[in-house]
N, C-alpha and C positions, 0 to 999 in steps of 0.2 A: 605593484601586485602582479603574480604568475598566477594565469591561470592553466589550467591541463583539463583536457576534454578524454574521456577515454570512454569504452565501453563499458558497458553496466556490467557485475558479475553475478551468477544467478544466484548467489548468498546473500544477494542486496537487495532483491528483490519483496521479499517477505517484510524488510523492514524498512522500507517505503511503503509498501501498500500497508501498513500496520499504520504508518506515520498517520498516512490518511482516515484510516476506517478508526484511529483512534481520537482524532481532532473533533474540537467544539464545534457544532456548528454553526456560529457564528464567525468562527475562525476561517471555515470553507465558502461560506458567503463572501468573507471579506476577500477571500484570493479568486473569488470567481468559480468556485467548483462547483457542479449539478450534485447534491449529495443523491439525490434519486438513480445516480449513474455510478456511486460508490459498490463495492460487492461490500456484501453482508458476512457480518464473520458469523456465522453460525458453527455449533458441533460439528456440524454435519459434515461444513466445507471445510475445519480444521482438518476433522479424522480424514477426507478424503485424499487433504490437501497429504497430510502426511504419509498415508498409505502409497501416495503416485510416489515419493522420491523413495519408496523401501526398490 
């Protein structure tokens, strides 16, 4: 098996952090994650999120 390490691209970005904020939380227990330290998808941070990349 090859593996290849490269940099993240900022396209990829949104859909990892979705991967997470949209995971069971049993599923984020099971790998170890602080759900208390996940960001909150709210309206608010969507419209914002979207209004920084205009």
């Amino acid at each position: 098996m090859k593996l290849e390490v490269r940099e993240i691209h900022e396209s990829e970005i949104e859909i990892i952090v979705n991967y997470f904020v949209a995971a069971d939380e049993k599923f984020l227990k099971g790998i170890g994650a602080d759900i208390n330290k996940l960001p909150k998808r709210t309206i608010g941070n969507i419209i914002r999120h979207k209004i920084c990349k205009l």
